[in-house]
C-alpha positions as a Markdown table, in Angstrom:
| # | Residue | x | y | z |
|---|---|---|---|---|
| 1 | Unk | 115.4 | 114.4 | 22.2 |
| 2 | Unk | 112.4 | 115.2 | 23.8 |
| 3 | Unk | 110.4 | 115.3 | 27.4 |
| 4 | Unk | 107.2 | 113.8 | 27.8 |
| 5 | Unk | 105.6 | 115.4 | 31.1 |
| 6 | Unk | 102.5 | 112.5 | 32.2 |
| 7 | Unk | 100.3 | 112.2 | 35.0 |
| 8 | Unk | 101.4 | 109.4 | 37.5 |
| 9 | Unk | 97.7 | 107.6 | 36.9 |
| 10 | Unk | 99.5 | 107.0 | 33.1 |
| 11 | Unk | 101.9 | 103.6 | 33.0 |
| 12 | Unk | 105.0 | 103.5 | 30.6 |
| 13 | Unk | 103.6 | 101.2 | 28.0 |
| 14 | Unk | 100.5 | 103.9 | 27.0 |
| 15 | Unk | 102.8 | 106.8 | 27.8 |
| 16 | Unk | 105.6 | 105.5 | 25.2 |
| 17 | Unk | 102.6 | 104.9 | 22.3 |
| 18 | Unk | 101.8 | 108.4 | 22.4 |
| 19 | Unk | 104.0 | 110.1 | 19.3 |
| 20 | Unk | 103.0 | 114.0 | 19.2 |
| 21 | Unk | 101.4 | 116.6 | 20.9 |
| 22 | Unk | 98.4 | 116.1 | 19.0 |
| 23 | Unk | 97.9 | 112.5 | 19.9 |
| 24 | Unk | 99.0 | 113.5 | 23.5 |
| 25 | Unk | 96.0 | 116.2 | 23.5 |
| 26 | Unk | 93.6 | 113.7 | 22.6 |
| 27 | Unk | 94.5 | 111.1 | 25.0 |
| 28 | Unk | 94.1 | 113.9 | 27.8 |
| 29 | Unk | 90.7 | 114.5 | 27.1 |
| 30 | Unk | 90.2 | 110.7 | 26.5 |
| 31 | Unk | 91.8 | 110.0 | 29.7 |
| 32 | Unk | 90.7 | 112.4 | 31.9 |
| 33 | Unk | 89.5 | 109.6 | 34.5 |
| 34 | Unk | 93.1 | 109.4 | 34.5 |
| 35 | Unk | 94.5 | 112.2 | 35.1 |
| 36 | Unk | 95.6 | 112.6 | 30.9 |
| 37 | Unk | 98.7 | 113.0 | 29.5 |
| 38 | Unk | 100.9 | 115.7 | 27.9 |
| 39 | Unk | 103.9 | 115.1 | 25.4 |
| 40 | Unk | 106.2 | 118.7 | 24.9 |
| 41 | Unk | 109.0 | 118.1 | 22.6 |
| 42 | Unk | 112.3 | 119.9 | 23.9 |
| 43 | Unk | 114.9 | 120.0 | 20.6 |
| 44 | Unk | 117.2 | 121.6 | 22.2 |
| 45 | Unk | 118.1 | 122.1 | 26.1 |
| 46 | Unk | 117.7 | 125.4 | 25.9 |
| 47 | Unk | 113.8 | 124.4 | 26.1 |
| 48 | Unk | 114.4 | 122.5 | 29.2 |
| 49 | Unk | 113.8 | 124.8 | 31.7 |
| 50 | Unk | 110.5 | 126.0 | 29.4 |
| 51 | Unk | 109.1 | 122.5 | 29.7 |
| 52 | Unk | 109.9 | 122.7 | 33.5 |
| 53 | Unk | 108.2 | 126.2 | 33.8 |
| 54 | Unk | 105.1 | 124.7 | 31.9 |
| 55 | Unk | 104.5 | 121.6 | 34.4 |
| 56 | Unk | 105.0 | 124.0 | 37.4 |
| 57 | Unk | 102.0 | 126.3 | 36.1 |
| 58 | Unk | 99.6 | 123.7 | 35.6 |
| 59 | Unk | 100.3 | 122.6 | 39.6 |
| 60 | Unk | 102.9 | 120.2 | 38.5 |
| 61 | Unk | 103.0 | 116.5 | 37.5 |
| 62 | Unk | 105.9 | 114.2 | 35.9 |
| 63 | Unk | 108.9 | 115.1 | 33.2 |
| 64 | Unk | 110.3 | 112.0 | 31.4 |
| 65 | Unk | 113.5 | 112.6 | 29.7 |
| 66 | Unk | 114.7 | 110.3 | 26.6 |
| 67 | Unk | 118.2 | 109.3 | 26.7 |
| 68 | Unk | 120.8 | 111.7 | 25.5 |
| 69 | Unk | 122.9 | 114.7 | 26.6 |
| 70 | Unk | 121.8 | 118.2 | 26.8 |
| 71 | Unk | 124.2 | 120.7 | 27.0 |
| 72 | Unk | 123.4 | 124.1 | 29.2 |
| 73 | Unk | 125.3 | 127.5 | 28.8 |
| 74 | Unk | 122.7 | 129.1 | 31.9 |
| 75 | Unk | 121.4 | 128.0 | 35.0 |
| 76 | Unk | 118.8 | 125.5 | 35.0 |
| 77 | Unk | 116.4 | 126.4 | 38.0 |
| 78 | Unk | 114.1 | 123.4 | 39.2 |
| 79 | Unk | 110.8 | 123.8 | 40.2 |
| 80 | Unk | 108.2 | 122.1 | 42.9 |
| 81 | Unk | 105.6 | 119.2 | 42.7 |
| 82 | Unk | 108.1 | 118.2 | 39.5 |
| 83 | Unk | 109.2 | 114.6 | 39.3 |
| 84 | Unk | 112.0 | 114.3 | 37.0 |
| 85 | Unk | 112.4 | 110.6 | 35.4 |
| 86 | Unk | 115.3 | 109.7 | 33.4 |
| 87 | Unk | 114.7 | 107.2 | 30.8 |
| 88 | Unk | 117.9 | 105.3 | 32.0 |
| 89 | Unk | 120.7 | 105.2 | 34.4 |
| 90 | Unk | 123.7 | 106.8 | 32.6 |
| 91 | Unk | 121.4 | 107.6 | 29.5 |
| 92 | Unk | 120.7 | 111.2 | 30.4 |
| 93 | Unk | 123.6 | 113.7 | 30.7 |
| 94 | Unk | 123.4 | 117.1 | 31.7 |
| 95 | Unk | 126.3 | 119.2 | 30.5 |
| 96 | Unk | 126.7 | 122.3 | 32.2 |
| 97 | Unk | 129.2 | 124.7 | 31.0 |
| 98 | Unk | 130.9 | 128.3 | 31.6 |
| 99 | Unk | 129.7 | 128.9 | 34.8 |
| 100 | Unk | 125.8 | 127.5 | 34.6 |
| 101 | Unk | 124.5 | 125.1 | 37.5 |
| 102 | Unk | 122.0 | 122.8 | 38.1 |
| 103 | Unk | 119.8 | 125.6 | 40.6 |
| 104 | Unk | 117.3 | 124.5 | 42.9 |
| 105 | Unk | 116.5 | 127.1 | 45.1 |
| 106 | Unk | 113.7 | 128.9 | 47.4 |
| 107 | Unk | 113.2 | 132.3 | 47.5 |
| 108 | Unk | 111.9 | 135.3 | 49.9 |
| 109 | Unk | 114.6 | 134.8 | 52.2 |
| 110 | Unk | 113.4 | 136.9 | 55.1 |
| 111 | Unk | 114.7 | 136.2 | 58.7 |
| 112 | Unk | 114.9 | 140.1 | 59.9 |
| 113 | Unk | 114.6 | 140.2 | 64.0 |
| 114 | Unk | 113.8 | 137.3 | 66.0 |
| 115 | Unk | 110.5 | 135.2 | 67.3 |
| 116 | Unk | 108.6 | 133.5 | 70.3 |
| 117 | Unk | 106.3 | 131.2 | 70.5 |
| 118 | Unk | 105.5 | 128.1 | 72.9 |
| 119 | Unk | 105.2 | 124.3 | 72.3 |
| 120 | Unk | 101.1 | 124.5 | 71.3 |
| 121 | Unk | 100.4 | 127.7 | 70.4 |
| 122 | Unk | 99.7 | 128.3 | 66.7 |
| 123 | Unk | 101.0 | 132.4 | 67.1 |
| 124 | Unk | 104.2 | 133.4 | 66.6 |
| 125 | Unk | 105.5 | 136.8 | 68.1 |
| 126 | Unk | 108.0 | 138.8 | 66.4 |
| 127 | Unk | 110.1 | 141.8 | 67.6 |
| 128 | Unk | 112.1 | 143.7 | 65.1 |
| 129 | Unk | 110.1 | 142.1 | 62.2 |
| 130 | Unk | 108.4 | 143.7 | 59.0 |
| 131 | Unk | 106.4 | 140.6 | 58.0 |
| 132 | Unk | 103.4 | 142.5 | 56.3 |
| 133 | Unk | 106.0 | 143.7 | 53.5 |
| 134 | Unk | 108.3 | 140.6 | 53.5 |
| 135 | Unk | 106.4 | 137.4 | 54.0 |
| 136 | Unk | 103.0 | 135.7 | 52.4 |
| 137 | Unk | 100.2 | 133.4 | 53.3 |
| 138 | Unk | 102.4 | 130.0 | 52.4 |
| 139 | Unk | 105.7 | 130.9 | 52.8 |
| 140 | Unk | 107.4 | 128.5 | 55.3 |
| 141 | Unk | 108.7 | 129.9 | 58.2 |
| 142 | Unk | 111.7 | 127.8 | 60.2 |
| 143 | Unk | 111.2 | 127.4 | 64.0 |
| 144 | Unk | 113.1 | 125.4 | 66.1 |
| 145 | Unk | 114.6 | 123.8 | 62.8 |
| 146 | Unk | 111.3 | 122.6 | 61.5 |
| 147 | Unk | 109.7 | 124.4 | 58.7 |
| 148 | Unk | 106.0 | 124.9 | 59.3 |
| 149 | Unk | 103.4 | 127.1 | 56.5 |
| 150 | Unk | 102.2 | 130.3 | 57.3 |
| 151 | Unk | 98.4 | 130.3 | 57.3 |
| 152 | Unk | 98.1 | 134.4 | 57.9 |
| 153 | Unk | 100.4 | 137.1 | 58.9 |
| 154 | Unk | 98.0 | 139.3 | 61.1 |
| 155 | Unk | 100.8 | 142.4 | 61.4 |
| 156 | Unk | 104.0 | 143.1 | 61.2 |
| 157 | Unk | 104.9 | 141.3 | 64.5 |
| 158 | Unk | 102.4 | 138.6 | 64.6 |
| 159 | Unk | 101.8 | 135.7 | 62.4 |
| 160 | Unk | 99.9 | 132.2 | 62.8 |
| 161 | Unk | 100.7 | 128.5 | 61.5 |
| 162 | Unk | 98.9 | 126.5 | 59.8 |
| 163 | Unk | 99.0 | 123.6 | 63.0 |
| 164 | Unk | 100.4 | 124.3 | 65.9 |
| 165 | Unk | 103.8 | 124.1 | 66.9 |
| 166 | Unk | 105.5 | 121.4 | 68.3 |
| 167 | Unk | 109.1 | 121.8 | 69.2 |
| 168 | Unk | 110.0 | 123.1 | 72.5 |
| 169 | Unk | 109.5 | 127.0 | 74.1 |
| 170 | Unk | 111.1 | 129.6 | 72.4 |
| 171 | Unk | 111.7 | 133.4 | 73.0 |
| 172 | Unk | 113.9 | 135.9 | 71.2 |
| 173 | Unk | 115.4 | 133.7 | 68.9 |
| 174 | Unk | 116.9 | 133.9 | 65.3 |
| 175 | Unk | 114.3 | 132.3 | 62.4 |
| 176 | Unk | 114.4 | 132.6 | 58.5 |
| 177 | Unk | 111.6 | 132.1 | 56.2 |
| 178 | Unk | 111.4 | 131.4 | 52.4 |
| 179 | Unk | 109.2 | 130.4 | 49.6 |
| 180 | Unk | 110.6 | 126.8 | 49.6 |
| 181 | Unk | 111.1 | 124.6 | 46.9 |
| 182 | Unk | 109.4 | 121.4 | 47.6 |
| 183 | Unk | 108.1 | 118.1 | 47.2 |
| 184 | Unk | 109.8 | 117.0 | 43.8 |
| 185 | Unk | 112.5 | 114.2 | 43.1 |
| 186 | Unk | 115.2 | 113.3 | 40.4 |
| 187 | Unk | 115.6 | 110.0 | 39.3 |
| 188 | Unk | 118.6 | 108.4 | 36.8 |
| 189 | Unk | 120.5 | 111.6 | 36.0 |
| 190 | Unk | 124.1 | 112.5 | 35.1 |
| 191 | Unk | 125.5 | 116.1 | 36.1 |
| 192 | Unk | 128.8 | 117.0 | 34.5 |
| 193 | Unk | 130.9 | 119.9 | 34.4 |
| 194 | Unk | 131.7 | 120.5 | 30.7 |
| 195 | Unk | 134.1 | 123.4 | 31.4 |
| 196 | Unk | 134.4 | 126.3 | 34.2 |
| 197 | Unk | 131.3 | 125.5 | 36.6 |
| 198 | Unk | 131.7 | 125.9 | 40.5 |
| 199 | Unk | 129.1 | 123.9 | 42.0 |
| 200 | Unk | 127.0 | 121.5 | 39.9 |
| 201 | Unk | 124.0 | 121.1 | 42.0 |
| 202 | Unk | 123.6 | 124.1 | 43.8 |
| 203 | Unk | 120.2 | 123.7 | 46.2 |
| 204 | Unk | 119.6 | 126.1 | 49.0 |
| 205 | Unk | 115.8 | 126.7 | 50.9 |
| 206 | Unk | 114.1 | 122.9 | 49.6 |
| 207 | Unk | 111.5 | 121.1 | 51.8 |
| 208 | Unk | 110.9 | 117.1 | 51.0 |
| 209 | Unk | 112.6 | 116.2 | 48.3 |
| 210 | Unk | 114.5 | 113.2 | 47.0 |
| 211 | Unk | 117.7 | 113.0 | 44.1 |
| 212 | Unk | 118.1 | 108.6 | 43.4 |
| 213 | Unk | 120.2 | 107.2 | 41.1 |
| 214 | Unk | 122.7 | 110.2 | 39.9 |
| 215 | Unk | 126.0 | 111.1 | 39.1 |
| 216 | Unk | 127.7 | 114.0 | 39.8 |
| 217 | Unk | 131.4 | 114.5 | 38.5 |
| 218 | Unk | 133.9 | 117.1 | 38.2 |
| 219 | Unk | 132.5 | 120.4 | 39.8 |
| 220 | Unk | 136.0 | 123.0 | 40.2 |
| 221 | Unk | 134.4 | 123.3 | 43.8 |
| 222 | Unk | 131.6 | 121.1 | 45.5 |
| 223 | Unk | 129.8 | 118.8 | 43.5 |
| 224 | Unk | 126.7 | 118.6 | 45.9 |
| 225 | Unk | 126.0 | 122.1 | 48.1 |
| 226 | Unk | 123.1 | 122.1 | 49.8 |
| 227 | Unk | 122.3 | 124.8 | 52.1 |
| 228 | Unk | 119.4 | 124.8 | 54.8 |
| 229 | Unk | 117.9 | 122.1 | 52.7 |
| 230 | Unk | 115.0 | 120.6 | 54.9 |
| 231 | Unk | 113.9 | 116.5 | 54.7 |
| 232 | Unk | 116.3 | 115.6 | 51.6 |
| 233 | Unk | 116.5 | 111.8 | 50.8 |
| 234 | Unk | 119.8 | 111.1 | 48.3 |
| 235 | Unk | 119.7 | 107.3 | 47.3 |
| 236 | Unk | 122.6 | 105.9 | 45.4 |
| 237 | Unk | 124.1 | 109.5 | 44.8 |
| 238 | Unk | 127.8 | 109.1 | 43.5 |
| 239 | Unk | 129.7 | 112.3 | 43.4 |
| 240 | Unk | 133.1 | 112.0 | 42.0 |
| 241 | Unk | 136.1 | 114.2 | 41.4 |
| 242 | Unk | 135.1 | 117.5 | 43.1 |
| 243 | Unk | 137.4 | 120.2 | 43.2 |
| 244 | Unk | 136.1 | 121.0 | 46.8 |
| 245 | Unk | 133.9 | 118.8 | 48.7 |
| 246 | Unk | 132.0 | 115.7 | 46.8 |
| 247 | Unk | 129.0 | 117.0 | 49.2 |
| 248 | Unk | 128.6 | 120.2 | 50.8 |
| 249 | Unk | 126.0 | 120.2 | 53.4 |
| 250 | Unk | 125.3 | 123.2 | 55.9 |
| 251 | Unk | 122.4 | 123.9 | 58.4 |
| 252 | Unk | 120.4 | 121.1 | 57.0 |
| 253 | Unk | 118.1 | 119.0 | 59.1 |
| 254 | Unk | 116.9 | 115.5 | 58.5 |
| 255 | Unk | 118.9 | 114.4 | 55.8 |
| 256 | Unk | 118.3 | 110.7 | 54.9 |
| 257 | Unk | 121.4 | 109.3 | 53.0 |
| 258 | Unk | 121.4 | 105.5 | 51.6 |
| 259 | Unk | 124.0 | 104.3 | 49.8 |
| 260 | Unk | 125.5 | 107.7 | 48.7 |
| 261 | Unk | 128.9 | 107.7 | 47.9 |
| 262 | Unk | 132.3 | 110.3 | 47.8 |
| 263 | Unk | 134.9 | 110.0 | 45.5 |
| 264 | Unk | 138.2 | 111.5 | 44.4 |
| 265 | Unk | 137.3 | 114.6 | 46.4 |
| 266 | Unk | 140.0 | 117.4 | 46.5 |
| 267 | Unk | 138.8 | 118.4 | 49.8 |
| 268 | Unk | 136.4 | 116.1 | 52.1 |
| 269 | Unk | 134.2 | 113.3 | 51.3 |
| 270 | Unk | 130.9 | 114.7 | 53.5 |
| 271 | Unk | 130.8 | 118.2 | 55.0 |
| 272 | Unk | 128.1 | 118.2 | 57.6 |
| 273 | Unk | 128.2 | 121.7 | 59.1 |
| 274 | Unk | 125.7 | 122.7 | 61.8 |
| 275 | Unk | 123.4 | 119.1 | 60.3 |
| 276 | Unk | 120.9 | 118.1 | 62.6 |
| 277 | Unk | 119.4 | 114.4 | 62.9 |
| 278 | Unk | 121.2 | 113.0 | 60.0 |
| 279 | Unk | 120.7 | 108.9 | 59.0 |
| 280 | Unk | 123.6 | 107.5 | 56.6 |
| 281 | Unk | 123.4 | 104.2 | 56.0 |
| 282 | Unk | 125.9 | 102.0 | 53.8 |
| 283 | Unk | 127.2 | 105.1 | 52.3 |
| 284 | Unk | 131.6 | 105.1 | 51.9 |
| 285 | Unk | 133.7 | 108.0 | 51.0 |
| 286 | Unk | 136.7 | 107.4 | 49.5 |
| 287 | Unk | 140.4 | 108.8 | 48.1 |
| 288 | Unk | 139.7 | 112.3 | 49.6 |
| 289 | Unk | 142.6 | 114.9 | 50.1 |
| 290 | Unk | 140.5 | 115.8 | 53.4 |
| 291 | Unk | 138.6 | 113.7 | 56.0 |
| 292 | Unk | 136.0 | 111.0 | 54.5 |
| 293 | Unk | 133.6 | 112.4 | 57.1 |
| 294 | Unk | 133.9 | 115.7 | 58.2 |
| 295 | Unk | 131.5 | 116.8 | 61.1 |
| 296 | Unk | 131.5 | 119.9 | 62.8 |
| 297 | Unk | 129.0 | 121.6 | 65.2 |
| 298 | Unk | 126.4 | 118.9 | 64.7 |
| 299 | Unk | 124.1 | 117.5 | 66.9 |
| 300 | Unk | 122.0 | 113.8 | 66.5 |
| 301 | Unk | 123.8 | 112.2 | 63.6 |
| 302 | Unk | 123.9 | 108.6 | 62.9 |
| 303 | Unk | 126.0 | 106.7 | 60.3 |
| 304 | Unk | 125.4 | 103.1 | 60.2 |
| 305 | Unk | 127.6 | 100.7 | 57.8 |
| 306 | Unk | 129.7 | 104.0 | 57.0 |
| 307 | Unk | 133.5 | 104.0 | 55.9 |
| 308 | Unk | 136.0 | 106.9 | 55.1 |
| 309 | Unk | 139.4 | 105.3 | 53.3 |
| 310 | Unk | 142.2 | 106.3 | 51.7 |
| 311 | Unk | 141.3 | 109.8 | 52.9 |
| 312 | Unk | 143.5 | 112.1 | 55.5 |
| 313 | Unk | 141.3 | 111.3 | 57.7 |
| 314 | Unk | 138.5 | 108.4 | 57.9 |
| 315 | Unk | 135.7 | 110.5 | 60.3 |
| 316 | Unk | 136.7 | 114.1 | 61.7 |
| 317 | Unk | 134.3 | 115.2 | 64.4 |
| 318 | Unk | 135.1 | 118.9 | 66.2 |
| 319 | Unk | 132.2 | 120.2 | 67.9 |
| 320 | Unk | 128.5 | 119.0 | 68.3 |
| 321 | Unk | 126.6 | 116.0 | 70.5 |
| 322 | Unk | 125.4 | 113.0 | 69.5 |
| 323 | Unk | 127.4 | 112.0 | 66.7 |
| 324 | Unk | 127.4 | 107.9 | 66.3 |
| 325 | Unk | 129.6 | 106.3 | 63.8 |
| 326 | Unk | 129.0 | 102.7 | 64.2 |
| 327 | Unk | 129.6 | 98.9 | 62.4 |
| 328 | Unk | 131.8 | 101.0 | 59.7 |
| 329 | Unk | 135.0 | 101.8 | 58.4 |
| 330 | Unk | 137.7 | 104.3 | 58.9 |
| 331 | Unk | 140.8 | 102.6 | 57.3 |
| 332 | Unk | 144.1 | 103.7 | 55.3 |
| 333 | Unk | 143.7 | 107.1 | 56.5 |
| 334 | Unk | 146.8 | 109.0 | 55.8 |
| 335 | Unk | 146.5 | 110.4 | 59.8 |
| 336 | Unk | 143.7 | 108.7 | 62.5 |
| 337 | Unk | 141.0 | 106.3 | 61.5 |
| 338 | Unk | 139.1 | 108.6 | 63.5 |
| 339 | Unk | 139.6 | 112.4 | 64.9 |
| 340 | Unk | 137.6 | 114.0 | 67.9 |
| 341 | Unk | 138.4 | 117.4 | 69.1 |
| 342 | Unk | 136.8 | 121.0 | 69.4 |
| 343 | Unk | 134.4 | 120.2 | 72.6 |
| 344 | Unk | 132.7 | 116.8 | 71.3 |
| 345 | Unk | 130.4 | 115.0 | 73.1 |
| 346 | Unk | 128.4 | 112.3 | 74.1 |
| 347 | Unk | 129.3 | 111.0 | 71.2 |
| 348 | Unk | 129.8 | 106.8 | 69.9 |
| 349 | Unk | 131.8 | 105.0 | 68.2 |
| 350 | Unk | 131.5 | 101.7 | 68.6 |
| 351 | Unk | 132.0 | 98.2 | 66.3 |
| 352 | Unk | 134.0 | 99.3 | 63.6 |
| 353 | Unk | 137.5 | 98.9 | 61.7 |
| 354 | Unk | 140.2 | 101.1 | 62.3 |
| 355 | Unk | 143.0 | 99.4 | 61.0 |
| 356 | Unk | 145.9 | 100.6 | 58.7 |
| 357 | Unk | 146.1 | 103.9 | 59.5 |
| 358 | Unk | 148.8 | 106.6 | 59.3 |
| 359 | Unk | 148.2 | 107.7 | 63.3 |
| 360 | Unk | 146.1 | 106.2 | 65.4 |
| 361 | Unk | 142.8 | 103.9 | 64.9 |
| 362 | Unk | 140.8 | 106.3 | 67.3 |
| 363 | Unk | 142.4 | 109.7 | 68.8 |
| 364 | Unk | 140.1 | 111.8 | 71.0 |
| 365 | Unk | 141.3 | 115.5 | 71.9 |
| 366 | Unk | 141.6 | 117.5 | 75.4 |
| 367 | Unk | 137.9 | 118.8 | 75.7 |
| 368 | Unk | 136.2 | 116.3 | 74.5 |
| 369 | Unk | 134.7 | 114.0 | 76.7 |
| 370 | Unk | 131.6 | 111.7 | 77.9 |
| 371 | Unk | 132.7 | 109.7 | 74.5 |
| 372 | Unk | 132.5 | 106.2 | 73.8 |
| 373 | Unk | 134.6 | 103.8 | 71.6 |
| 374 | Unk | 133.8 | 100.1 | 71.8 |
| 375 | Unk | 134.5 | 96.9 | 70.0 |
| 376 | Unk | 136.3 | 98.4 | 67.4 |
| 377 | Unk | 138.9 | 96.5 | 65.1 |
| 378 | Unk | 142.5 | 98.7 | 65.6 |
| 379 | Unk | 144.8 | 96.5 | 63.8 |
| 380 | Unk | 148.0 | 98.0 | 62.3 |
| 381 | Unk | 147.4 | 101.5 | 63.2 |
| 382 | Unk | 151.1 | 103.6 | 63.0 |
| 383 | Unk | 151.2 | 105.6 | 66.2 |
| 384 | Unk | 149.3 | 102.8 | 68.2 |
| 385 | Unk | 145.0 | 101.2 | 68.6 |
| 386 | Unk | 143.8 | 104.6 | 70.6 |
| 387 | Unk | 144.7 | 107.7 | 72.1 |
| 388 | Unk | 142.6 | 109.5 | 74.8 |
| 389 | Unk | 143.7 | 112.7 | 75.9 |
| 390 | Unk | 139.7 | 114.1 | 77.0 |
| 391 | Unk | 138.1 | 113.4 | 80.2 |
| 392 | Unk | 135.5 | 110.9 | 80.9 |
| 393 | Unk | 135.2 | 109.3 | 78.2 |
| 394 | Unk | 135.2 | 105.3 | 77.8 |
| 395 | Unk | 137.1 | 103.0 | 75.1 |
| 396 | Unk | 136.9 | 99.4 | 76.0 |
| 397 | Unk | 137.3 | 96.3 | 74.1 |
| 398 | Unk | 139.0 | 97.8 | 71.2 |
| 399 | Unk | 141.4 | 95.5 | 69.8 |
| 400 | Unk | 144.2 | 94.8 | 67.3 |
């Protein structure tokens, strides 16, 4: 087995002629017009993360990896400006065993005191902050939910952006900052638990990144836990079989999901835990012990051609604004097609089918209220089509 790490100016056809490092040295200095190539042979996965470590150095560039399956017995930690390129779907497995994890994962964490700084200004003002011993020039610091670079930190209670910020006012408020992983992607890959590993892919402090085309299967806890991961983009994701949650998501912004699916989850399909301005489109979860959807404390989340079924529940919302679950599915639940409690609102639900549940097609909470269901298929639900108990809320034109 071997990776072959090439500049995107190379095509496949002249990167597969190249044999050896020797011939791969030659065509980078024939090539350099192009941006060269460079062929590192890994025999064993234990020279993975070597060949990883390499490309990061040299400012990054892309890792092809021949079909096969590489077992790891320690952590594999991803780096940035890394694109990882499977040669096919299903052809490369990643074995990970007695505890070792797919790791990609910022560092620096710093988010001692708190900040202001006002919409336009490029100067933020700390109190209760050592930034002169804790942060660097580049680290990204996290305002308003927005990462944004640091361009210098002038003392320990004053720092400036690199542009100026744009959210809205703030004054005294929490903040964390990290050396983020950023701008890579994974492409075609297979992560499997090959005996006593918690989380599989394990990615906390990331910043525009994108995972297409994976597996992930049989994690003794979450399959997928990402944690204040900033911009991600998961196309055609399948997590299957987690012990836990097929994907654990908490305090991440902007995630972009397309066709991602949850299987055969022990626990919930999607956990979306304080996740801000989420887009899921065409993306099903499926035969989980919990909800399908689970979404708490949320704000500005919209799931388009979404279904939860066979689960306990097909959507769970408790908490949060702005959650839309529309032209979906929430169907052979073992309770409601949908769940809203814990002090949702604004929220919409609107063109879907809620039929064959255990409870009710749509049941919204005391609380909860300023809600709207509409247009919603509610055939063959046990306990009856809907069941408001909030105040204000408006479910019309839902019928069996």
């Amino acid at each position: 087995m071997s990776l072959n790490i090439y500049e995107l100016a190379l095509n496949d056809r002249l990167m597969r002629t190249i044999k050896d490092t020797k011939e791969a040295l030659q065509a980078q200095r024939t090539l350099n017009a192009a941006g060269g190539i460079t062929k590192i042979n890994a025999a064993s996965a234990s020279q993975v993360q070597s060949v990883l470590d390499i490309v990061n150095n040299a400012g990054g560039g892309k890792v092809f990896a021949e079909n096969g399956t590489y077992i790891f017995t320690s952590d594999l930690d991803f780096r940035s400006n890394i694109e990882l390129e499977c040669e096919s779907f299903g052809g490369v497995i990643f074995v990970f065993v007695g505890g070792a994890k797919f790791s990609i994962q910022g560092t620096g964490v710093y988010s001692t005191g708190t900040v202001s700084i006002s919409k336009g200004d490029a100067q933020v003002v700390g109190v209760g902050t050592s930034w002169l011993a804790n942060l660097t020039v580049g680290h990204k610091i996290v305002l308003g939910g927005i990462p944004y670079t640091i361009d210098s930190i002038d003392s320990d209670t004053v720092l400036t952006l690199s542009v100026t910020y744009y959210g809205p006012d703030i004054s005294g408020d929490t903040y964390y900052s990290a050396i983020m992983l950023e701008n890579f992607s994974i492409r075609n890959l297979i992560l499997a638990n090959g005996g006593g590993v918690s989380n599989l892919l394990d990615v906390d402090y990331i910043d525009l990144c994108s995972f297409e085309k994976m597996i992930i299967t049989g994690a003794t806890s979450d399959n997928v836990s990402f944690y204040r991961a900033h911009r991600p983009i998961l196309d055609t994701v399948i997590s299957d079989g987690a012990g836990r949650d097929a994907f654990n998501m908490l305090e991440c912004p902007q995630i972009n999901l397309t066709r991602t699916i949850a299987t055969n989850a022990v626990r919930r399909g999607f956990m979306l835990d304080a996740v801000s301005e989420l887009v899921a489109i065409s993306s099903p979860a499926q035969n989980c012990g919990g909800a399908g959807w689970y979404s708490k404390d949320s704000i500005k989340q919209n799931m388009i051609g979404c279904e939860g079924r066979g689960c306990e529940y097909g959507l769970y919302v408790t908490g949060g604004s702005g959650i839309n679950f529309d032209k979906g599915a929430a169907e052979e639940s073992e309770k409601d097609g949908i769940k809203v409690t814990g002090n949702t609102t604004k929220s919409r639900f609107n063109e879907n089918r809620l039929r064959d549940n255990g409870e009710y097609g749509i049941e919204i909470d005391s609380g909860s209220d300023k809600n709207w269901a509409k247009d919603n298929d509610v055939e063959n639900n046990d306990s009856g089509p809907t069941n408001d108990n909030g105040a204000n809320n408006t479910l019309t034109d839902n019928k069996p």
